[in-house]
matplotlib code that plots the C-alpha trace (Angstrom):
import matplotlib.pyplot as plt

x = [-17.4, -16.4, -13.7, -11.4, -11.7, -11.3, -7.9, -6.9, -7.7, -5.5, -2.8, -2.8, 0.5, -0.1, 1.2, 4.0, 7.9, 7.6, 9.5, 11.2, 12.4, 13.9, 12.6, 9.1, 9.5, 10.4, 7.5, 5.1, 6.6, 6.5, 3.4, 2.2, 3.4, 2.1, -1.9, -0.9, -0.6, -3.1, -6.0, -4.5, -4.6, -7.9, -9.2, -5.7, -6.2, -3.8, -5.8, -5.0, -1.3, -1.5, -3.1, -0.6, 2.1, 1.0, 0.9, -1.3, -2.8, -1.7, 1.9, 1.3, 0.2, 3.0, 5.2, 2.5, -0.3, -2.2, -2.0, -0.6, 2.4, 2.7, 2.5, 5.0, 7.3, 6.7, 7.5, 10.5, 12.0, 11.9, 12.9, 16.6, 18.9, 21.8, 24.3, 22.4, 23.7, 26.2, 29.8, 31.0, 33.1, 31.1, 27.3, 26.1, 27.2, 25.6, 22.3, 22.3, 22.9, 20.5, 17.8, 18.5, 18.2, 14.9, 13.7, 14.5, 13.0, 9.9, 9.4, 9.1, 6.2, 7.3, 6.4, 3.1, 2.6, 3.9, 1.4, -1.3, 0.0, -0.3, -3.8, -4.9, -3.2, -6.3, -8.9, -6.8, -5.4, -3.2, -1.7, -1.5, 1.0, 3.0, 3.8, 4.6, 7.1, 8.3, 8.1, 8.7, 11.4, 13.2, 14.1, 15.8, 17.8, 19.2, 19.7, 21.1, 23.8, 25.2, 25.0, 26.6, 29.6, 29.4, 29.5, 32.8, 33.9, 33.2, 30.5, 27.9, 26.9, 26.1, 22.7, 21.6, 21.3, 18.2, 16.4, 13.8, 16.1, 17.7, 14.6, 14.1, 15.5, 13.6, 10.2, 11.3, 11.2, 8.2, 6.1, 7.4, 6.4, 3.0, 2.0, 4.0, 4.5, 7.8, 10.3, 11.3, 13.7, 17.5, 17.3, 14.8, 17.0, 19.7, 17.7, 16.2, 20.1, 22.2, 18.6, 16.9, 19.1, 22.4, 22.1, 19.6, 22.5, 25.7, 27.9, 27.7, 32.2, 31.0, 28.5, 28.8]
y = [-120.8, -124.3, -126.5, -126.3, -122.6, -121.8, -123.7, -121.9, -118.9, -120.1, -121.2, -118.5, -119.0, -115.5, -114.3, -116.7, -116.1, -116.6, -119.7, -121.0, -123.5, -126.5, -124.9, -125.5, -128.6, -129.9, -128.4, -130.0, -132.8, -133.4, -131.9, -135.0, -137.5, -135.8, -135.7, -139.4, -141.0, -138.9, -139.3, -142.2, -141.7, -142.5, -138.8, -137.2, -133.8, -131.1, -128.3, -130.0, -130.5, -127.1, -125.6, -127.7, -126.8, -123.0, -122.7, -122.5, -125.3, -123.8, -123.7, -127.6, -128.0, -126.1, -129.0, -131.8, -133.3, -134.5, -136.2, -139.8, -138.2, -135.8, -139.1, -140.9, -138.3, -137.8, -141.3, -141.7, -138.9, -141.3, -144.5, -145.7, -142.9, -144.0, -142.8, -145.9, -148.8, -151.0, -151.7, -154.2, -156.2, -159.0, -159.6, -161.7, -159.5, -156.6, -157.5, -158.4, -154.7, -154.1, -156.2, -155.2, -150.9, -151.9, -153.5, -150.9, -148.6, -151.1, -150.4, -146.5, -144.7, -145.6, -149.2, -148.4, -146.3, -148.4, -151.3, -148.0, -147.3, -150.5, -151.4, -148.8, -149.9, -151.7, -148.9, -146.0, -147.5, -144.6, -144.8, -148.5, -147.5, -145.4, -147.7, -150.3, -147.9, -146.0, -148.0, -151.7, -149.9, -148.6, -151.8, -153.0, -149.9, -150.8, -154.3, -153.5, -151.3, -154.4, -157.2, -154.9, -154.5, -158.1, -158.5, -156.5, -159.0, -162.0, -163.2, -163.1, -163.1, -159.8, -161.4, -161.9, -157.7, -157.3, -161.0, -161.2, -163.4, -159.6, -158.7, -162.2, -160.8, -157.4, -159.3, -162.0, -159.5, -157.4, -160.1, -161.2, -157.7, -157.8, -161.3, -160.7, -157.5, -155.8, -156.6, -159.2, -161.6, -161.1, -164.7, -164.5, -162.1, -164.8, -167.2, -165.3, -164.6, -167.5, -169.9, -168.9, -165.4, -166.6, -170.1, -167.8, -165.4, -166.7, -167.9, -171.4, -171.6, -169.0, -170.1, -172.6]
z = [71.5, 71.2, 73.0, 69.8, 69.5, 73.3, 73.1, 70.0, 71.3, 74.9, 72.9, 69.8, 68.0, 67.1, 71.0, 71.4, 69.9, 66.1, 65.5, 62.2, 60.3, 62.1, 65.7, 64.2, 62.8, 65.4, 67.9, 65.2, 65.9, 68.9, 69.3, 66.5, 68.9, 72.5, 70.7, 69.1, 72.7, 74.2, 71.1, 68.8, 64.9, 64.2, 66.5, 65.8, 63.2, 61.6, 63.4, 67.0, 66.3, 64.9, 68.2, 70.1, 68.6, 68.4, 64.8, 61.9, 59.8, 56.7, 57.7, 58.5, 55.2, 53.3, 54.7, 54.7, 52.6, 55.6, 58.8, 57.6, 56.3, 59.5, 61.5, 59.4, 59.8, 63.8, 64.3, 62.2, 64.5, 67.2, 65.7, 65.7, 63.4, 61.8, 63.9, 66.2, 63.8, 65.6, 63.6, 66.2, 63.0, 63.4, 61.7, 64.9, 66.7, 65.2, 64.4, 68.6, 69.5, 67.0, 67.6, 71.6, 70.6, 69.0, 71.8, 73.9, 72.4, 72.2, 76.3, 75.8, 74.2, 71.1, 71.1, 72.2, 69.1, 66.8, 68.2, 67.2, 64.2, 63.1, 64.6, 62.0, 58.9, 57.5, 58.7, 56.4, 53.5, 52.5, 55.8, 55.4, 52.4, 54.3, 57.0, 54.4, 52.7, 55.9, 58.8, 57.1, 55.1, 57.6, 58.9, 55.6, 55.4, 58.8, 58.8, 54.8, 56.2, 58.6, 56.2, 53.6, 56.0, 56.5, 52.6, 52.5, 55.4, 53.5, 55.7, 53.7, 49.8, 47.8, 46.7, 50.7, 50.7, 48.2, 49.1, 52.1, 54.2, 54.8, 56.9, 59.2, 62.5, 62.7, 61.2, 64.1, 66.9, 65.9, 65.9, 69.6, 70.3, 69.1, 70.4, 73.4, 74.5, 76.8, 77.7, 75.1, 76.8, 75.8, 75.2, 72.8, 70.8, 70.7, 69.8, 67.2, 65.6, 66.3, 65.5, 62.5, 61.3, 61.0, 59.2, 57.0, 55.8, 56.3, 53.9, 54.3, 55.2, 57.6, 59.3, 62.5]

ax = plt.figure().add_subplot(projection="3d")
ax.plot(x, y, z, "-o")
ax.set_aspect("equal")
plt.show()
C-alpha cells in the first residue's frame, strides 16, 4: 500500500458524517487552502484535497473541472467580500480603508499564497487565465463599487469607472507587496492615494 492509499484509507469519507451541500463546500475548501500552504500548486491534486477533506474525487469533479478552478475558488473565499467595501462618503477616504484591509490581509496566509499563486502563472497557463480573470478582476470590482459611489457624489467622471486609471491604487500596492513584502507602511498607502490615485481620478474642481 502506498502513502496516498494508507491516508485514504485513515481518512475514508466513507466512516465520517455524510456531509452536504454548503457543509462540503466549504470542507473542500478549506481543505484546498491547508494542502496549498503545506504543498504549493504546482504538487497540489484533486485526490489530496479529496482525502483531506474526506470525500471523493468525483464529488470534486461534479463541482469542478480541475484543480485551477478549485484554487480560484479557495482563494476567493478568503479575499476581501463585499460586505468588506468601505462607504465612508468620501473616495480618499475609501480607497485608504481599502487599500489598508488588503494589506492586512497581505500579513496572513493569504498574502503568502497569493505571492504562490502568482509565481505559477507563467508555468500553467490555464491557471495564468484564471488569475487574470479572477484574481486581477476582483480588484476592479471593488475599487468599481467606490469610484461609482463617488460618481454619484460628483467626484469623479462616469468614464474614470471602465478606464485603467480605475485599477492604479490596488496595482500600486501589490506590487509594494511583491518587491517588498509585509507589513506595507501606512504611509506608503497614503502616498500611494493622495500621490498618484487621486490627481489620477478626480475631477479636476475636485481634486486639491
Amino acid at each position: 500500500m502506498n502513502l496516498e492509499q494508507s491516508v485514504e484509507t485513515t481518512l475514508d469519507h466513507r466512516k465520517g458524517p455524510r456531509r452536504r451541500g454548503a457543509e462540503l463546500e466549504r470542507a473542500i475548501l478549506m481543505a484546498t487552502l491547508e494542502e496549498l500552504a503545506e504543498r504549493g500548486y504546482s504538487a497540489l491534486t484533486m485526490e489530496r484535497v479529496a482525502i483531506r477533506a474526506r470525500t471523493s474525487k468525483a464529488v470534486l469533479y461534479r463541482r469542478w473541472s480541475g484543480r485551477a478552478e478549485l484554487v480560484m475558488d479557495a482563494y476567493k473565499g478568503i479575499g476581501i467580500s463585499d460586505a468588506d467595501v468601505p462607504d465612508t462618503g468620501s473616495l480618499r477616504e475609501d480607497v485608504i480603508s481599502l487599500l489598508r484591509q488588503i494589506s492586512a490581509k497581505m500579513t496572513t496566509p493569504f498574502g503568502g499564497l497569493l505571492r504562490g499563486l502568482i509565481a505559477e502563472m507563467n508555468r500553467d497557463p490555464e491557471f495564468g487565465r484564471l488569475i487574470r480573470e479572477r484574481v486581477h478582476g476582483a480588484g476592479p470590482a471593488t475599487i468599481r463599487m467606490l469610484l461609482q459611489r463617488a460618481v454619484e457624489r460628483g467626484e469623479v467622471d462616469r468614464s474614470t469607472l471602465d478606464s485603467r486609471r480605475a485599477m492604479v491604487a490596488i496595482d500600486l500596492l501589490r506590487n509594494e507587496f511583491l518587491m517588498f513584502g509585509t507589513p506595507i507602511d501606512d504611509a506608503v498607502i497614503i502616498d500611494i492615494v493622495d500621490q498618484v490615485y487621486l490627481p489620477l481620478v478626480l475631477r479636476p474642481d475636485r481634486a486639491r
